[in-house]
C-alpha angles and dihedrals in degrees: 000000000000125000097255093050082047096054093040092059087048106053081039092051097042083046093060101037078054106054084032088067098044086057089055087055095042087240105156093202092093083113094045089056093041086051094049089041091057097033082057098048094048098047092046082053091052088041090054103051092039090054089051086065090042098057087043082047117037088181094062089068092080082075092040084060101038088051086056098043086054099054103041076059090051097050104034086046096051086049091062100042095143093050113102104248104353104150092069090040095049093045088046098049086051108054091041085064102044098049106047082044102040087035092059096045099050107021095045085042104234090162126011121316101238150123100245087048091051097047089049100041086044093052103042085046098052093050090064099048082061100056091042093050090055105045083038089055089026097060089038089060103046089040092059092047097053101044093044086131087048097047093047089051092062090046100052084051088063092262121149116240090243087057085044094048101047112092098038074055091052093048087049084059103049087049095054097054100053094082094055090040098056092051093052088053105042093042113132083002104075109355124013103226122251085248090054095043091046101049092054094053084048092066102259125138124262088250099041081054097047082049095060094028088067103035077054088051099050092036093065102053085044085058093032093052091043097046092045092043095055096035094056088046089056092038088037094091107044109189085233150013121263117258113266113252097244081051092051091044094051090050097053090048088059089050095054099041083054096052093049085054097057090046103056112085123240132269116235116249110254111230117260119267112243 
């Protein structure tokens, strides 16, 4: 049996145990994991044979990075749809994070200066700042929204919306990082970390994969605090306060009543009484 029939069986096997085990819970998301599982298969397939040109050709990985600049924006920004703004604050904080990160590991060099370094640690940075950027929008938002009263109060007493803002900011923060922060302190302990393992299946030595494993780590809390950080300071003063709940409900009452309305057909008009 040859190694692609083998892997074939096993993505197909681990598929099915796993949707297997959301019917058993009654959990209707079994498409929604096909769907990823496929989306991810196809796109690693495109990543591999584009990154075949781009070794042959070191100058095509200005696209590779822009594609995935573009789309860190995309995602980041369609996460934080009801934030003022939040596509520029979201590409700014970014790309604040990435490049002093990215910029110190392979500029400096801390590891090697090359194009298959650049395009790893670029990847793997950019993926965090993306993360960062949506639990760091994302808690602002629900913050702001949960501590209206809080936040009105502040204001009443002269206070700006940033002062007011700020400590539901610096929570968002806090928040963001934990992610980053329990896998820095957990690595080799609970899990061993993709760029280890795959350092190690790439033929490097135990000690060569531990090296880039935890430049990667602390690179990464060095790109996720930037990019929260900035991204709280430029989210930090919204121009208004979130609609109340009771305000949001009763708005969306008046748009479906006028859309039933649009929908049911006319009477027709009964003829004048003489």
């Amino acid at each position: 049996m040859s190694s692609d029939v083998r892997l074939g069986l096993g993505l197909v096997l681990l598929l099915l145990i796993g949707c297997g085990a959301l019917t058993f819970a009654g959990v209707h998301v079994r498409g929604a994991v096909v769907y990823a599982a496929a989306r991810a298969s196809l796109q690693l397939t495109v990543v591999a044979l584009a990154l075949r040109g781009v070794f042959a050709a070191p100058w095509a990985v200005v696209g590779v990075l822009a594609l995935m600049y573009s789309v860190v924006v995309w995602t980041g920004s369609r996460r934080l749809t009801g934030l003022d703004d939040a596509p520029r604050a979201v590409a700014i904080a970014c790309a604040a994070g990435a490049v002093v990160a990215i910029g110190i590991i392979v500029g400096l060099p801390t590891l090697s200066r090359d194009v298959r370094t650049l395009v790893a640690a670029s990847g793997i940075v950019l993926g965090g700042t993306m993360t960062a950027a949506t639990l760091t929008g994302r808690r602002i938002q629900q913050g702001v929204r949960d501590r209206r009263a809080e936040l009105e109060g502040w204001l009443a007493l002269g206070a700006t919306m940033r002062e007011a803002v700020r400590p539901i900011a610096r929570d968002a923060v806090r928040e963001a990082l934990i992610p980053a922060l329990d896998q820095t302190r957990t690595v080799g302990l609970v899990t061993l970390p993709g760029a280890f393992v795959g350092a190690l299946l790439g033929g490097a030595g135990a000690a060569q994969a531990a090296r880039f494993q935890i430049v990667v780590l602390i690179g990464l809390l060095c790109a996720e605090a930037i990019t929260a950080t900035v991204l709280a300071h430029l989210l930090g003063a919204p121009a208004h306060l979130p609609a109340e709940e009771a305000e949001v409900t009763e708005r969306l009452r008046g748009r479906r009543r006028g859309a039933a309305r649009a929908r049911r057909p006319a009477r027709p008009q009964r003829a004048a009484r003489r």
